[in-house]
N, C-alpha and C positions, 0 to 999 in steps of 0.2 A: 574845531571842537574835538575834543580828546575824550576816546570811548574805550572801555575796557570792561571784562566780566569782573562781574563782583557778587559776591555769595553773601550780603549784606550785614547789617552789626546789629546786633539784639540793641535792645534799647536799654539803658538801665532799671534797676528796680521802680525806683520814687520817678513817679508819672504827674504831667498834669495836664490840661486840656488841651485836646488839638484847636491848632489858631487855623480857621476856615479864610474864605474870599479871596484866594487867589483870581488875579484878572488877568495879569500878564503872561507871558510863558514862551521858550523855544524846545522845540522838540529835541532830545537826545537818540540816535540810533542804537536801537539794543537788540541783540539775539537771542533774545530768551534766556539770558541768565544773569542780567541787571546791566543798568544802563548808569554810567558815570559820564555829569557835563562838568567841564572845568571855566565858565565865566566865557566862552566861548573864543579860547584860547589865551583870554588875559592876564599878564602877571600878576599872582598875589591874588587872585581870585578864587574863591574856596570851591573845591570840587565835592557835588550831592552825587551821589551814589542811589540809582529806584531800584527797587527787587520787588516784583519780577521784573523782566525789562521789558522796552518798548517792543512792540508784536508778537507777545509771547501767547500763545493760543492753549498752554494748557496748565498754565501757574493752579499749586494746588489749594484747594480752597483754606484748608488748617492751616495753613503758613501766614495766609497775609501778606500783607504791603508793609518793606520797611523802607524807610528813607533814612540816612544818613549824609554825613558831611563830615569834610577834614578842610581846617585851615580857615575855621569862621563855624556861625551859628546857624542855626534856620531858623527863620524869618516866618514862613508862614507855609504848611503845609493842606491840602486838600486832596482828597480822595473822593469819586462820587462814582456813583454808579445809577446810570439815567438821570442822571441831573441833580440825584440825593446823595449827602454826604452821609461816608461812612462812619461811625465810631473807631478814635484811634485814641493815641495819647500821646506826649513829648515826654522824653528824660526830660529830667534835672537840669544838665547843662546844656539842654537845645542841639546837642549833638547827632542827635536820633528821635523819628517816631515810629511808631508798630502802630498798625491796624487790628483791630478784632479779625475774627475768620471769616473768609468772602462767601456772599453766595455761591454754589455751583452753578456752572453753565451760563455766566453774565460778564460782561463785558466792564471796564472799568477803565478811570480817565484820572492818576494823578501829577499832580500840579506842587512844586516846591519852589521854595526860594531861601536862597541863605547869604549871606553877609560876615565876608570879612573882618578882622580888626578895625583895619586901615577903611572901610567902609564897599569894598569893592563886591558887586551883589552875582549870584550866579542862578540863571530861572533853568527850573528844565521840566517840561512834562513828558509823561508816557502813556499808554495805553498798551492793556493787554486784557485775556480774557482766562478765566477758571476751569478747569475740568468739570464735564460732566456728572452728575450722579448716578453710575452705573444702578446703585443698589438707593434710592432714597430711604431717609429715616425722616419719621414724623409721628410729630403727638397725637393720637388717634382719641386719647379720654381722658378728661381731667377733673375730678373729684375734688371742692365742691365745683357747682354752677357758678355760671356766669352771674355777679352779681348778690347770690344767693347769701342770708343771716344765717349763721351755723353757727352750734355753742362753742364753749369754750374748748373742749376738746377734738375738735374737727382735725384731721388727721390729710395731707393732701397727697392723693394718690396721682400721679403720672404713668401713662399706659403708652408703650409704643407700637408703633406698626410690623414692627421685627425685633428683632432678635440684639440686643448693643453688647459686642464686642469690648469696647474700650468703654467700659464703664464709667473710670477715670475723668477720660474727655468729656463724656455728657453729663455727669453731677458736677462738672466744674463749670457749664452752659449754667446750670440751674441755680435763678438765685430769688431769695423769696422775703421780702420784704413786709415789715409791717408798722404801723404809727407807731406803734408802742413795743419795746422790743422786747425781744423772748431769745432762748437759746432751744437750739432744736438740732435735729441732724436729720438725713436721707437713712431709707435701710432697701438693701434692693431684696422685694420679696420671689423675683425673676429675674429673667433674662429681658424680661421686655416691660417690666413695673417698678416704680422705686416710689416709696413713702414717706414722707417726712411729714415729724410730729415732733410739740414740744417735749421739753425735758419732763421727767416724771415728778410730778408734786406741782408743778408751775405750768399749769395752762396756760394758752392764749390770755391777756391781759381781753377782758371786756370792752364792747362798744369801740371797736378802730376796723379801720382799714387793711387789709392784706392783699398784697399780688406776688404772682408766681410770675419771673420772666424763664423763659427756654430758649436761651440764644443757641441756638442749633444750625443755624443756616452756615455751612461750614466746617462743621465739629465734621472728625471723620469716627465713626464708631466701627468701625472695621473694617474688612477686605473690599473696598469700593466703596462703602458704605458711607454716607454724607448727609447729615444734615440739612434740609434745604429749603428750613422756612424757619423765623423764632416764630414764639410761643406766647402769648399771653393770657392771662387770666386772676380779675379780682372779686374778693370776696369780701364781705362785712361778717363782721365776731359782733353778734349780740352780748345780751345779758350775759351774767355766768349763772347758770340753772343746775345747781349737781343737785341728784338726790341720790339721798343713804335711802337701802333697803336695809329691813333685818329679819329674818326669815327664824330667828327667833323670838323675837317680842311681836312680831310680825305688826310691826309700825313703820311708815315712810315718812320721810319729813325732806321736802324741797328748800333750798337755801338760793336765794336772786340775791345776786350780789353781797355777798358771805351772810344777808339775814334770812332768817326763819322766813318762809313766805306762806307755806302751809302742812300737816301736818296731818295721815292720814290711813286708817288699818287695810293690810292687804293678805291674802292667802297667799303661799308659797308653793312650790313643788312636795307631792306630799309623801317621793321616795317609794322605794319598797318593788323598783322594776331594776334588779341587776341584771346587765350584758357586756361580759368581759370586762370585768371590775369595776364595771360604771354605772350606779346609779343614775336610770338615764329619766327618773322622775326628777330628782331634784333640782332646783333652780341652780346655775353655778356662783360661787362666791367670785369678787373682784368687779375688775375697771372695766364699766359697758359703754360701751357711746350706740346714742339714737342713732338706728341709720335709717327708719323710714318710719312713714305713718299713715295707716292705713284707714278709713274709715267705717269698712268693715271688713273683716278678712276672716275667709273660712278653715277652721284648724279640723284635723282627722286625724284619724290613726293610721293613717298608711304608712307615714311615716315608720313604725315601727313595725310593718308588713302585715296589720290588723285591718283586714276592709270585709270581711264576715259581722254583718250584723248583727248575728248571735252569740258572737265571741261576746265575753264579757267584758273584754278591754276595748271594744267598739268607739270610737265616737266620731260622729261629722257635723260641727256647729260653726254657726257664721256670728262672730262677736263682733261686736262695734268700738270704734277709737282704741285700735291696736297701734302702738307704738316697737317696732323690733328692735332688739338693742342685742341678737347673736345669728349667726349662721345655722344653729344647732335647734331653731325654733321657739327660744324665748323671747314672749312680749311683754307689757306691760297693756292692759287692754280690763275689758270693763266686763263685770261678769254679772249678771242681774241675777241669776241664781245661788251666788253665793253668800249673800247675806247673813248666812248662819255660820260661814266661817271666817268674815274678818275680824281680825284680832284674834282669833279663838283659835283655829287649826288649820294646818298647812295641806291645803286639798287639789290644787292641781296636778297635772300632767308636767310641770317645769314652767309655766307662766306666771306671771308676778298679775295674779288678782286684783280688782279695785271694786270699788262702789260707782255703779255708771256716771254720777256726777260727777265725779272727782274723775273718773277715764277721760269724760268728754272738755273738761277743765283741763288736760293734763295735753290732752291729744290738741287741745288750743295752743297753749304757749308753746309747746317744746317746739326745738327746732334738731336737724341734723346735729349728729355732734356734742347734742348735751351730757353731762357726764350722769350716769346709772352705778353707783357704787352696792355693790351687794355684799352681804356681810353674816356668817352663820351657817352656809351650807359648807358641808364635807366636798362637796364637789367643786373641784378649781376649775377656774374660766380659762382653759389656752390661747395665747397671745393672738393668736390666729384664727379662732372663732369668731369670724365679724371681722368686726373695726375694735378689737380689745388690743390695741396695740400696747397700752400701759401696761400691760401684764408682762410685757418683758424688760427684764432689769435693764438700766438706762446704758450700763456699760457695755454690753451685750447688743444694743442696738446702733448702737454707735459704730461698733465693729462691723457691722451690715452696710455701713457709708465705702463705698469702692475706695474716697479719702482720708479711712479712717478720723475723722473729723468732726467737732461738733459746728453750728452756726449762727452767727448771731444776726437777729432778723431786723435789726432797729434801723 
């Protein structure tokens, strides 16, 4: 049997599926830098080429398993690791397969065979094992839940456990699929968060399926740093629920599935507190998404360092079916006191008022995610208040992708 190092051959571009069930096989001897068998010394027999090689104890996990051949095709390759096969692929012309990136720290059994012209077949398996993950990297929070209906603008947030270096590597782990397809891209708001969200003007297509895969087990994100589990997580897209605010007609009107579904007057922010150029009364203009729902939730003025009861700008009340749709304190929530100014005048602190029926109506349907258009205040919503991620121009967000890149989710 004729053995030599071999530093192995990329596979070509155009892949298609690895052929599994190998049963037969002879071991090749390798030193750790790839193992080539030639038909076990027979004329005209095609010599397969394993990387890593047989007993290699520290093959790195980003590289993978490549198999190649010269002088014939392969036949049938397999990869497993505890008995489960890996994801790999074939070139084109059968002359090479590439593996995905291996677990860290696990052990591994491949298995090839390839075939000459003239029919003369060559089997060779190896075993070897992956480096450890000195620094591991893992998904710690993924945004939405498991399972969970979230409106059309849901926006999914990925959180790591440190810090990713090769940003590159791990937005190219990440791939997010849905029934119906969309275009969207990642934008990394950290070192250790990247967000992806549809394009601007085109939501989530209504009522489908979405999952997030994070093939990470393997990725190297930086100095030691390895990936060492994937990731999964799917979601349901309800209805499409946007509502327009207008905090100057101060009328709301909700749209389920582009029609009218109801229509209804609210108080706005009623202005008139500046702090460093910021009317911090008024409600902000732009693209809000639900992020929570509260059923009753108490508002104060500490927020603005008023907790003297005799200040005139005091207040500490606990209001029912609050919907939050900023970071900065704006709800959409039910005011039973203000009856006198729906439709008529804009009397909040910066909350978007309602009539408790229509709050508790409101705090019924919505879900995560539903889009909150606001429209008429002088105060702009920044992208980064909340989950207002629309509020930043498409191109601009794109540039935030480590691959510069947009993605198509279908």
């Amino acid at each position: 049997m004729q053995r030599r190092l071999a530093a192995g051959v990329r596979a070509s571009a155009g892949m298609a599926g690895a052929v599994l069930l190998l049963t037969t096989a002879c071991s090749g001897d390798g030193d750790g830098g790839g193992v080539t068998v030639g038909g076990n010394g027979e004329a005209g027999a095609p010599q397969v080429t394993v990387t890593p090689g047989n007993g290699d104890g520290k093959a790195k996990p980003e590289v993978g398993v490549q198999v190649t051949v010269t002088g014939g095709t392969l036949e049938q390759v397999t990869v497993t690791r505890g008995g489960k096969p890996v994801e790999g692929a074939m070139a084109n012309d059968k002359t090479g397969w590439k593996s995905r990136t291996l677990k860290p720290g696990s052990s591994y059994q491949v298995n090839a065979v390839a075939r000459s012209p003239k029919g003369k077949t060559t089997t060779v398996t190896a075993r070897f094992s992956t480096l450890k993950a000195a620094n591991p990297l893992a998904v710690t929070d993924v945004t939405p839940s498991a399972g969970e209906t979230v409106g059309v603008g849901m926006p999914i947030m990925v959180t790591f456990n440190r810090a990713v270096g090769d940003r590159k590597a791990v937005e190219q782990a990440l791939e997010v699929r849905s029934t119906k397809p969309a275009v969207g891209a990642w934008y990394w708001v950290s070192d250790t968060q990247v967000i992806f969200r549809t394009q601007n003007g085109q939501y989530w297509k209504p009522n489908q399926r979405v999952s997030l895969k994070a093939k990470l087990a393997g990725v190297k994100a930086g100095a030691k740093v390895y990936g060492t589990n994937d990731f999964t997580r799917s979601f349901k897209i309800g209805n499409s629920q946007i509502t327009t605010v207008s905090t100057k007609t101060k009328r709301a009107v909700m749209k389920v599935n582009g029609k009218v579904r109801k229509q209804w007057k609210i108080s706005a922010g009623k202005g008139g507190r500046v702090r460093n150029g910021v009317d911090t009364y008024l409600t902000t203009s732009g693209i809000h998404l639900t992020m929570s729902k509260h059923l009753v939730e108490r508002m104060t003025s500490a927020w603005m360092g008023v907790t003297d009861k005799k200040h005139p700008e005091y207040y500490d009340l606990k209001l029912p079916h609050a919907v939050r749709i900023s970071d900065s304190g704006e709800y959409l929530h039910a005011s039973p006191d203000r009856y006198w100014a729906f439709g008529r005048v804009n009397a909040s602190h910066g909350c978007v008022n309602m009539p408790p029926p229509i709050a508790a109506w409101y705090y019924g349907v919505t879900n995560r995610g539903d889009v909150v258009v606001i429209t008429g205040s002088k105060r702009g919503l920044a992208w980064n208040n909340g989950w207002s991620y629309y509020q930043m121009p498409w191109s601009k967000w794109v540039k935030g992708s480590a691959l510069d890149r947009t993605v198509t989710t279908g």
